[in-house]
C-alpha positions in Angstrom: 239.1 -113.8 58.2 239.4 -114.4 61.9 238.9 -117.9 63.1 236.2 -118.3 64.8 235.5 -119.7 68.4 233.6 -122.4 70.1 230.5 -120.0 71.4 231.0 -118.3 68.5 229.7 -121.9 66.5 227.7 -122.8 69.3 225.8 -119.3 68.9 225.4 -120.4 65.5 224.3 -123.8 65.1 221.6 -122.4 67.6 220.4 -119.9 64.8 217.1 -120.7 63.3 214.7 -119.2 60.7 212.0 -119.8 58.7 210.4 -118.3 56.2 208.3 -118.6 52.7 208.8 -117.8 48.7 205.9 -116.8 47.2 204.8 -114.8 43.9 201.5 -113.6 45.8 200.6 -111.8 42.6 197.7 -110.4 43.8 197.7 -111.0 47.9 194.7 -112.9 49.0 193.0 -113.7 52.3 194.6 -117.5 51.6 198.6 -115.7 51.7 197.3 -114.1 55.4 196.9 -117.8 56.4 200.2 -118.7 55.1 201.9 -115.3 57.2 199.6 -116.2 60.4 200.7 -119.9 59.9 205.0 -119.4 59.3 204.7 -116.8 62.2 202.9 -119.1 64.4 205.1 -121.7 63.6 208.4 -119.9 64.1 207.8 -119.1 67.8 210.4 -116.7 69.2 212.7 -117.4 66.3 212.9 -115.5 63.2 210.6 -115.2 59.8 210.9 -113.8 56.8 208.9 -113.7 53.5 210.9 -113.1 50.3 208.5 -112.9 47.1 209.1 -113.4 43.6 210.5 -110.8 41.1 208.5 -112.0 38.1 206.2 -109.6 36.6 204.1 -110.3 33.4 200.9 -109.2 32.1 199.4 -112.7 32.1 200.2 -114.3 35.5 202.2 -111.6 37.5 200.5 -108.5 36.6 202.2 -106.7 39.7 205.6 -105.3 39.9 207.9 -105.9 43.2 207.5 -102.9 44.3 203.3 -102.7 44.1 203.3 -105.7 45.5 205.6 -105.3 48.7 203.2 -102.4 49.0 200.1 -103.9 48.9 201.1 -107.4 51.3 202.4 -104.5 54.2 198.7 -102.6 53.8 197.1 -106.3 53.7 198.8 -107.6 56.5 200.4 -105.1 58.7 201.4 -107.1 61.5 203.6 -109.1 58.9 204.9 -105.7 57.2 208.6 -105.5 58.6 209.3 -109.6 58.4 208.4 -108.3 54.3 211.9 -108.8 53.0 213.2 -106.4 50.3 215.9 -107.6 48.4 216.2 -108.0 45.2 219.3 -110.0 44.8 216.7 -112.8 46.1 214.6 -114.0 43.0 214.5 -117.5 43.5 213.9 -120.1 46.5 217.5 -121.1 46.4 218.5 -117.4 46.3 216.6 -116.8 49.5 218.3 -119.9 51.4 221.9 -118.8 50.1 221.2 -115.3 51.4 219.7 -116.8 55.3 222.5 -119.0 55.5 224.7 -115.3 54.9 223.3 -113.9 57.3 224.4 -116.6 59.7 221.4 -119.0 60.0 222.2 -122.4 60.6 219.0 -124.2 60.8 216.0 -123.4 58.1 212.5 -124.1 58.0 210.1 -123.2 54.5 206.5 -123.4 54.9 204.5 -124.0 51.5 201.4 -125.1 50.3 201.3 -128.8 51.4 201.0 -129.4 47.4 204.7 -128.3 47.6 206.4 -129.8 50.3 207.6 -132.6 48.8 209.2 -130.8 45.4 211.0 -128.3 47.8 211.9 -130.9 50.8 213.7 -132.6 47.8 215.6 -130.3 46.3 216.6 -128.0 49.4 218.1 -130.9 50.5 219.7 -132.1 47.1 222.0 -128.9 47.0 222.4 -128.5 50.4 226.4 -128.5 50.9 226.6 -128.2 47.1 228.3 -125.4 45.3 226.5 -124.1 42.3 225.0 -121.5 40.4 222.5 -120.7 43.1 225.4 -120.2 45.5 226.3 -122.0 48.1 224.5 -123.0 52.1 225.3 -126.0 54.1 222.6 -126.0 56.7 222.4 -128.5 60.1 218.8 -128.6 59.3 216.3 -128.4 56.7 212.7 -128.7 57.0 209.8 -127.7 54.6 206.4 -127.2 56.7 202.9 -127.2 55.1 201.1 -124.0 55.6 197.9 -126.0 54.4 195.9 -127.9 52.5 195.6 -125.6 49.1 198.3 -123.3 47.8 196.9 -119.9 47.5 199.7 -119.4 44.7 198.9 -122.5 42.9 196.9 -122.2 39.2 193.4 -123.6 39.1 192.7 -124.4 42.8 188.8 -123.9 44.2 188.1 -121.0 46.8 190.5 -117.4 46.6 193.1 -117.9 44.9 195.7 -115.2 42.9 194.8 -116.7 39.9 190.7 -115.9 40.5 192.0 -112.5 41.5 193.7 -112.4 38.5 190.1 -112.9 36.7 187.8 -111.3 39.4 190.1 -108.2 37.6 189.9 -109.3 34.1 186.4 -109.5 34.5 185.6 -105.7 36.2 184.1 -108.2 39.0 185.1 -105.6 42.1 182.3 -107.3 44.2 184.1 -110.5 43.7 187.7 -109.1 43.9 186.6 -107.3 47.4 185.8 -110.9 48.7 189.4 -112.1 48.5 191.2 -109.0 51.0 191.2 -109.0 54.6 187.8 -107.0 56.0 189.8 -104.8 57.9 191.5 -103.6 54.6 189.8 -99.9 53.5 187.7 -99.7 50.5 190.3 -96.8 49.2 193.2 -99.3 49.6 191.4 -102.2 47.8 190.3 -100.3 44.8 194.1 -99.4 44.2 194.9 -103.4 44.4 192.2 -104.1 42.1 193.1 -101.4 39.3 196.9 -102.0 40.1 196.1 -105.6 39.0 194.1 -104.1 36.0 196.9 -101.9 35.0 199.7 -104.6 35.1 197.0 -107.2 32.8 196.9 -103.5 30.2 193.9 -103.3 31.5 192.0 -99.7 31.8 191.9 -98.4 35.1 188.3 -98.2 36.4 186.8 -95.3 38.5 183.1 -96.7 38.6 182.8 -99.7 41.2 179.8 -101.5 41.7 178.8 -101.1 45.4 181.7 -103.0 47.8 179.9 -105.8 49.4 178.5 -105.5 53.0 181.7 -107.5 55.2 180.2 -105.4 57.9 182.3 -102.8 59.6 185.6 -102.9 57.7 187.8 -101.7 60.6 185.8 -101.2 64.0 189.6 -101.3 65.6 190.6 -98.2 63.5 187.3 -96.5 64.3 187.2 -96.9 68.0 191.0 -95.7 67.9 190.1 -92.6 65.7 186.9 -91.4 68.0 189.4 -92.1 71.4 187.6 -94.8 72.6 190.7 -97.2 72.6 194.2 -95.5 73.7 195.0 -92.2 74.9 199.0 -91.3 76.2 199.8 -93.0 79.5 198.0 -96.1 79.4 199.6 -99.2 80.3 199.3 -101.9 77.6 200.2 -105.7 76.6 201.8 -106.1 73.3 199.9 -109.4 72.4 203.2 -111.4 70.7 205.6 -110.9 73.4 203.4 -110.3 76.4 205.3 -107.4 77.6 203.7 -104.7 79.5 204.1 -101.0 78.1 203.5 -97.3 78.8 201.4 -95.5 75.2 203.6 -92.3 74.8 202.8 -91.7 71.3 199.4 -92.0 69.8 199.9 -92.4 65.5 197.1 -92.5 62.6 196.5 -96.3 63.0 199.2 -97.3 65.1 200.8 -96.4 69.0 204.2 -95.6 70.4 204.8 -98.2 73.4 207.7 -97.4 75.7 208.9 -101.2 77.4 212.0 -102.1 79.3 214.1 -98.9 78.1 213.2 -98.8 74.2 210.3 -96.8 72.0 208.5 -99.5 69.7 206.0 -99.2 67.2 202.7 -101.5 67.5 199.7 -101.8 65.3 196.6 -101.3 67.1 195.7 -104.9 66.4 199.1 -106.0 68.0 198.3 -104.6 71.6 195.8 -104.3 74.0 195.0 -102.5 77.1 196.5 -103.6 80.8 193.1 -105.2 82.1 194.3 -103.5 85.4 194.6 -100.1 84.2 191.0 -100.2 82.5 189.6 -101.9 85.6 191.3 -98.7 87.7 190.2 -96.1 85.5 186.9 -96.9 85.7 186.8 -97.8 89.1 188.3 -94.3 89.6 185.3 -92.9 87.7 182.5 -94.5 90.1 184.2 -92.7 92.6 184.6 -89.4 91.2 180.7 -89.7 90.4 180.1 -89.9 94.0 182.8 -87.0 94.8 180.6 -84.8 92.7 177.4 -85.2 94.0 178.4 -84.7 97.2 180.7 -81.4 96.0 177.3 -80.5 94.3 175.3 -80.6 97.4 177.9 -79.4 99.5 178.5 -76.2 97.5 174.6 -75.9 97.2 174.1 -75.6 100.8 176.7 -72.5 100.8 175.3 -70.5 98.4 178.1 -70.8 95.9 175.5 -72.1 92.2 177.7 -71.5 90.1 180.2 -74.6 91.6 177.4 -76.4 93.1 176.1 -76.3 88.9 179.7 -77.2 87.7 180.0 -80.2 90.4 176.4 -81.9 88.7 177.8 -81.5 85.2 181.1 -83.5 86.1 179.2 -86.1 87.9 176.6 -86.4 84.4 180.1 -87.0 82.3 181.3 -89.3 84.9 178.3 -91.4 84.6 179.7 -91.8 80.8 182.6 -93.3 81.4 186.4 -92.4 81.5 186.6 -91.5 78.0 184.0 -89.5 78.0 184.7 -87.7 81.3 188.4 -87.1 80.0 187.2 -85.4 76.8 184.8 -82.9 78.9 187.4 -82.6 81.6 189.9 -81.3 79.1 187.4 -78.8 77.6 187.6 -77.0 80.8 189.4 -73.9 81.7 192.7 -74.0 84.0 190.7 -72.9 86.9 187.9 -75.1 87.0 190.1 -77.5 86.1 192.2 -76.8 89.3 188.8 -77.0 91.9 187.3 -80.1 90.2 190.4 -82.4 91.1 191.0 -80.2 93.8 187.3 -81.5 94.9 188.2 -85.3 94.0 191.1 -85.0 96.0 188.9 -84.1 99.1 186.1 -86.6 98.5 187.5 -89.4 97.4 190.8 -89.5 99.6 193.3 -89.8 96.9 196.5 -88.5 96.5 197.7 -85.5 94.6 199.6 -88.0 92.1 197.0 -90.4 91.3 194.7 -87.1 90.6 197.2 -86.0 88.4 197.7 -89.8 86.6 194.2 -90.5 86.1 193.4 -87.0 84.9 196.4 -86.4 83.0 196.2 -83.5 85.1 199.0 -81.2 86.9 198.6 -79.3 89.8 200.3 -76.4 89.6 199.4 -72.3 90.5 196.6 -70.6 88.7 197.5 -67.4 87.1 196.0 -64.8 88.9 195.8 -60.6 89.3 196.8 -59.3 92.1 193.6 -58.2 93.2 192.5 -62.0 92.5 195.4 -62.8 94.4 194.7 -61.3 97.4 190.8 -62.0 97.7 192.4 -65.9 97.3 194.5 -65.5 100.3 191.2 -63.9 102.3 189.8 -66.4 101.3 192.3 -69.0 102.2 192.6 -67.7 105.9 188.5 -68.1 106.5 188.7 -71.6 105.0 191.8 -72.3 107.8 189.4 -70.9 110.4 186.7 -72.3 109.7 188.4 -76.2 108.0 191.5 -76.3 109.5 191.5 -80.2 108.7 190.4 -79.4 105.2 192.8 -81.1 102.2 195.5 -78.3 101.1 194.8 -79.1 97.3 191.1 -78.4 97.9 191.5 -75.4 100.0 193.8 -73.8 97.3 191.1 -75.1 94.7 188.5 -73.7 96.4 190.3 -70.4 97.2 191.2 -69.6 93.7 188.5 -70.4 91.5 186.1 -68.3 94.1 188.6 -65.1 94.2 188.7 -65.4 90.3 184.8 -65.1 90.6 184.7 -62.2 93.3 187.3 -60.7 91.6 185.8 -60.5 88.9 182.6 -59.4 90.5 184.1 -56.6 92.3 185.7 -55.3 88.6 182.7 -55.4 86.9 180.6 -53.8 89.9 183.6 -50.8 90.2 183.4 -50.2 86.5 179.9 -50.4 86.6 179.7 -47.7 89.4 182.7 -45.3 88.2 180.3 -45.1 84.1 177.2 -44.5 86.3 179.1 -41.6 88.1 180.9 -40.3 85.6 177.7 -40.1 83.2 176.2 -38.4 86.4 178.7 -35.8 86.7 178.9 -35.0 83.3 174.7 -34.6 83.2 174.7 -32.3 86.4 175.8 -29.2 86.6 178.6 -28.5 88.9 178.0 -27.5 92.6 180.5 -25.2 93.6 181.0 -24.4 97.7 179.5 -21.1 98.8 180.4 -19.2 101.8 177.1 -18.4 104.2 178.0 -15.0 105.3 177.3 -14.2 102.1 174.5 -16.3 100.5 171.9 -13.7 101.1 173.3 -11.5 98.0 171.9 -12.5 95.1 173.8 -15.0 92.8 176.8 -17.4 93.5 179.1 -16.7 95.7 182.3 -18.9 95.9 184.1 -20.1 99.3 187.1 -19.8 98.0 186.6 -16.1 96.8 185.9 -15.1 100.6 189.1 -16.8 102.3 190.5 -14.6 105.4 187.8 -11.9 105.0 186.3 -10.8 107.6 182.7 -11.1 108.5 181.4 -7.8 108.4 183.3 -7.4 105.0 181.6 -10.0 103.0 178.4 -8.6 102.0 180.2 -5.8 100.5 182.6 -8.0 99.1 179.7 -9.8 97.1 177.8 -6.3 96.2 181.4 -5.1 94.2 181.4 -9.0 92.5 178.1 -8.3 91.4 178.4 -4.6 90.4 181.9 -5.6 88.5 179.8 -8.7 86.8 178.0 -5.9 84.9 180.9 -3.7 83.2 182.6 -3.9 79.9 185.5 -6.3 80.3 187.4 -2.5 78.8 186.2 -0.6 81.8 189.1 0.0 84.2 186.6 0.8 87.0 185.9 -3.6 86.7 189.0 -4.3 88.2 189.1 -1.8 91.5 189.9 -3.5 94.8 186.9 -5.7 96.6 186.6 -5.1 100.3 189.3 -7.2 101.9 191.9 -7.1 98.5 194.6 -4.9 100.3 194.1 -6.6 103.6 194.9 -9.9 101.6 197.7 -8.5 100.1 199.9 -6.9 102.9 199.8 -10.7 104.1 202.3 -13.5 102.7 200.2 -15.6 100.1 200.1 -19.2 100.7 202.0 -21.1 97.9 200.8 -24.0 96.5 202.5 -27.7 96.3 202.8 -27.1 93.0 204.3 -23.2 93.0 206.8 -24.8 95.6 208.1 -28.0 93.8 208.2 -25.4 90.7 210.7 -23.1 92.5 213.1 -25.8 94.0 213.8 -26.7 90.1 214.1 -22.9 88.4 214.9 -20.6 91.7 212.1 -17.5 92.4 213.4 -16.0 88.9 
């Protein structure tokens, strides 16, 4: 073993601790005032409570284990100084075990019915070898957490031991009386048929009505409905006074990132930065007056459809942040993008406070091209006609407009290209007719009287019209119109088509 230094026994004779022994079999409101009263006591030093390992139907009816259980659901802000270890059994075991772990100076806070018995005998085997162990402490004290021992047998108000009948009895009305009121109707039935079934008791699934203690956890509700904490806030953690950022929001508990590290806080153990409540909704009053003047603004243009979105915003303002937050959220990307885009404008603020207050990022809208372009038209007229017009509300107002037109000018195209092509298919074709020949009767084709002459047409049309009448068999059908051999002796005009063809497979 290496010997040890001078700081290394300063270090050590500064060590202090103090903590409680307990059988807490059931947890009552009376062992919260014992926690509240060591913890208080112990200031920045260390506490610990070690409880006893005794279990018996008559006066222990819960094992260790139930019981750890049910003190961290009874008193959470206690739950990690909840020592489990079950070398430690006895009062003496849980001194011999802190003076281990390096303590140097100890402190025990018992019922003040108490004090005296364990002043005495701490002190009697301190330095002693024995059975227990062994711990030679600079300092022993033994505090009084109070006036009655909440542990002790036959003692007026709550008490484990009226627990102990409250349960015997089936009394769950009484029994409720003696947990914390923030403690959940689910979690106290468990204690109270744990109890039951440690006393070979039958467990009970019929309770009469739990007794009105009011609302048994308005913290917890507030949390659950976001009215309390979102991600980002800046918060106090009440036992240190440290100031914190939320990054994690848990069932009943937060995530607070401080000076480098993640810790884990009950709600009850923390509390919003009165500075970042007092700017959110100071932020909010002003975004109410940013939309009301977007709303008229937009009204004046023409443009309803903002001018509608800019009064709905300022009625969830009116609401609060919370409130504004949850509608915000509901909204799409792009009206996301021109509502702050609008606060930014009205109210003066920078991109980045936008963005923190909103939990909002700025960033490009995903657009079609055709959408894209209209947003750069747009764009341009806005630099014409605003040139001293805010960037962010420019692009805000640029985008979520195209996205409209855009849209507009789809719908209206498709619209169009059904009506037409329901028109075409309804009518009948109208085919191009040549007027030197329109006075025969029937159709006669453009296209069929290409490079012949004038004079030649009317003839030309006579023969269609005679050859129109013949057996498809009859040879005399097919006989040269006026202008065929004309048309022949001259080079035909290929097509695009014929041309392309012949580049790839020759004139074969």
């Amino acid at each position: 073993m290496a010997i040890k230094n001078f700081s290394q026994y300063l270090i050590e004779s500064e060590k202090e601790v103090f903590f409680t022994f307990g059988r807490m079999n059931p947890p009552t409101v009376g062992h919260g005032k014992v926690l509240d009263t060591i913890s208080k006591k112990s200031g920045k030093n260390d506490y610990k409570i070690f409880l006893s390992q005794v279990s018996n139907p008559k006066k222990d009816p819960l094992s260790y284990s139930d019981k750890v259980k049910h003190i961290r659901k009874m008193f959470p802000k206690h739950g990690r100084n909840v020592i489990i270890n079950k070398n430690v059994r006895t009062a003496f075991d849980a001194v011999v075990e802190l003076y281990d772990q390096g303590y140097r100076k100890v402190n025990m806070v018992v019922g003040s019915d108490r004090v005296s018995e364990f002043d005495v005998l701490l002190k009697k085997y301190n330095g002693v070898k024995g059975r227990h162990g062994f711990y030679n402490f600079e300092n022993i004290r033994v505090i009084s957490a109070g006036e009655r021992d909440p542990d002790a047998e036959g003692v007026t108000g709550m008490s484990a031991s009226k627990q102990r009948e409250n349960a015997k009895a089936n009394d769950y009305t009484a029994f409720a009386q003696g947990v914390p009121s923030k403690m959940s109707d689910r979690d106290t039935r468990k204690l109270f048929n744990d109890v039951r079934k440690g006393m070979e008791l039958e467990e009970k699934t019929q309770f009469k009505r739990h007794v009105d203690l009011g609302k048994l956890n308005e913290l917890r509700e507030n949390y659950v409905k976001g009215n309390l904490y979102e991600i980002g806030d800046s918060v106090i953690i009440k036992s240190t006074e440290e100031v914190g950022i939320v990054s994690v929001l848990g069932s009943n508990y937060v995530v607070v990132e401080t000076n480098g590290k993640r810790v884990r806080k009950w709600l009850q153990d923390i509390e919003l930065s009165e500075n970042t409540a007092d700017a959110k909704e100071d932020f909010i009053r002003l975004t109410k007056r940013a939309f009301d003047n977007m709303s008229r603004d937009f009204k004046k243009a023409g443009d309803l459809d903002t001018s509608k979105l800019a009064t709905m915003a300022s009625k969830m303002a009116s609401k609060g942040a919370k409130v504004f937050q949850t509608w915000f959220d509901g909204r799409d990307k792009l009206d996301k993008m021109l509502l702050a885009g609008e606060i930014s404008y009205y109210t003066k603020q920078k991109d980045k406070t936008i963005e923190d207050m909103l939990n909002y990022k700025f960033d490009e809208a995903t657009l079609s091209p055709a959408q894209l372009r209209k947003r750069d038209e747009i764009k341009k007229a806005i630099d014409r006609d605003e040139p001293n017009m805010d960037k962010s509300k420019k692009i805000a107002i640029a985008t979520a407009t195209a996205k409209r037109v855009a849209d507009s000018i789809v719908h209206n195209i498709d619209a169009l290209l059904e009506r037409e092509m329901k028109k075409e298919k309804e009518a009948p074709k109208k085919v191009a007719q040549d007027p030197d020949a329109d006075e025969v009767k029937g159709t006669q084709p453009k296209k069929y009287y290409s490079g012949v002459a004038k004079k030649s047409k009317i003839a030309r049309a006579k023969h269609f019209n005679r050859g129109a009448k013949k057996d498809d068999d009859d040879p005399s059908a097919y006989k040269d119109a006026p202008g065929d051999k004309k048309a022949r002796k001259e080079p035909m005009k290929k097509s695009k088509h014929t041309i392309a063809f012949k580049k790839m497979f020759g004139d074969d």
